[in-house]
C-alpha positions, 0 to 999 in steps of 0.5 A: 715843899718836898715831906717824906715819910719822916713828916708823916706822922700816919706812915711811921706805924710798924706796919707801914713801915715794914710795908716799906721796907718790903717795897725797897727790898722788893722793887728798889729805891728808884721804883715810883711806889717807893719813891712816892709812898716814902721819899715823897718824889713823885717822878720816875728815877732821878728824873732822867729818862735813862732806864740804867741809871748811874747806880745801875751802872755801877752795879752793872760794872761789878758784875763784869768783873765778878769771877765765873765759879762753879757754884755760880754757874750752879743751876738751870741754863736760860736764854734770849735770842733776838732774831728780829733785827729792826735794820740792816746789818743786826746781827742775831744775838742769843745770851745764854746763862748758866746759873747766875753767869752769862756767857759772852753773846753768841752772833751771827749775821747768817739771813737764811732762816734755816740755817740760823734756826739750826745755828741756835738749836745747836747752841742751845743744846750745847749749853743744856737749855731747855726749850721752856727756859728759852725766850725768843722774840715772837715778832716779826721773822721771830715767828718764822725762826720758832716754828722752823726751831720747833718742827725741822728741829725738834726743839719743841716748847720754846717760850714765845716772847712777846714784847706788848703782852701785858705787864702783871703790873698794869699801873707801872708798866706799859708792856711785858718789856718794860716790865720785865727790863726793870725786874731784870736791872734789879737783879744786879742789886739783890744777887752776885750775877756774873756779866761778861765784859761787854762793851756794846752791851754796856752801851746799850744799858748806858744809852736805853731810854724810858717814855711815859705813857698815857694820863697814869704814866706807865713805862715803856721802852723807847721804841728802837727805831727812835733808838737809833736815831739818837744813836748813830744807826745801833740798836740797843738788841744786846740789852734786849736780848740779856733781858730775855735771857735773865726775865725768867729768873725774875719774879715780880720783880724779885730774884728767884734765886735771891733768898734773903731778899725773898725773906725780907719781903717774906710776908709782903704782898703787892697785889694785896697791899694795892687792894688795899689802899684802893678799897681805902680809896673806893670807900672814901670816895662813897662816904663823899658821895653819900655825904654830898648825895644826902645832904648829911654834911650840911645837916651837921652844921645846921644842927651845930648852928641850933645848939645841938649836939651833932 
């Protein structure tokens, strides 16, 4: 038998229930603290493994077919630039976004680093991004890239994207990249982000899969050689690229640029809410442990069995 929050009579106070209501306004419906915390399910999405589920998709869809208006592109430029293909034929992708718009990738299929170093500075000085609002992959010949980026060409303070760092919220998230991916799928529920109409991209978030890590279940992503297998050779690099790109207008979780979410949510705090509940939990553990280390327990009954008050 499944119980919600509405069979827990403990979890329907104004506060908690306002601490829920943040936490669907915060991280969505398919995040597993509020499908465990209010829905009572305890798996990950719908149980399917797919990182973009069907209403992602739907949200994803709108997006695409949302107008570019000036006051949409109203705002910082950002970016994501893959340069670390994982096989032969990967073209180097850079995704750049003008306020709440994304512009049609940027490719080439150029191998000489220098020349593909100079190809993004100049497209990214075309676009005004600023070196800080850049996100490119530091791995493998990332690093090279950036550095050629950096000191040939001046384009100094680039936001050097490590896929592995570690997640701000280590009991979710295995990496930064997973961590970031589901930030960045929320922006299409909490804000009207333009998408351009991109077919390999829409595959990409169709055919992107999630695994379980470790005894505490943390997301990762696929790792793309697996990806590939399962998908003829393509690896989803579009995907990755778009959520470099849109990582920076992503909070915790939450649009930057989305103030009546932020307002909803105004006076939730998830750091302090987990604080919480663990030091709950760390008492209630030492209360056992004091019980069992003292033998107060079975004082108590021994005392009852006598006829006295205990």
């Amino acid at each position: 038998m499944m119980v919600n929050v509405e069979g827990c009579a403990h979890l329907l106070t104004d506060e908690k229930l306002k601490e829920a209501d943040a936490v669907k306004a915060q991280m969505g419906e398919n995040h597993k603290l509020y499908r465990s915390m209010v829905l009572g399910k305890f798996t990950a999405g719908d149980g399917d493994d797919k990182l973009y589920e069907m209403r992602d998709i739907e949200a994803v869809v709108r997006a695409m077919g949302r107008e570019a208006t000036p006051e949409r592109m109203e705002g910082e430029a950002h970016a994501g630039f893959d340069v670390s293909p994982t096989g032969d034929g990967d073209d180097k992708i850079i995704y750049v976004a003008k306020g709440k718009v994304v512009l049609p990738p940027y490719r080439t299929s150029e191998d000489d680093t220098v020349k593909v170093a100079k190809w993004a500075v100049d497209i990214l000085k075309a676009n005004n991004v600023e070196p800080r609002n850049c996100r490119v992959d530091n791995g493998g010949a990332g690093k090279v890239i950036i550095d050629m980026m950096e000191g040939i060409f001046g384009y100094r303070g680039i936001d050097r994207y490590t896929n592995n760092a570690t997640a701000r919220f280590r009991a979710d998230y295995w990496d930064r990249a997973a961590e970031d991916a589901y930030g960045v799928k929320q922006l299409f529920h909490e804000t009207d982000i333009v998408l351009p109409r991109d077919d390999r991209l829409l595959e990409d978030m169709k055919t992107r899969r999630v695994v379980e890590m470790g005894d505490h279940k943390k997301i990762k992503l696929q790792p793309k050689k697996k990806h590939r297998a399962e998908n003829n050779g393509k690896s989803p690099d579009h995907l990755d690229t778009l959520t470099m790109c849109l990582s920076g207008r992503v909070k915790h979780g939450m649009a930057r640029y989305s103030p009546e979410v932020r307002k909803k949510a105004h006076e939730y705090d998830e750091k302090a809410m987990r604080g919480k509940h663990f030091a709950e939990k760390r008492q209630q553990d030492e209360n056992a442990a004091r019980i069992g280390r003292f033998g107060w327990g079975k004082k108590a009954q021994d005392l009852r069995a006598m006829g006295h008050k205990s």
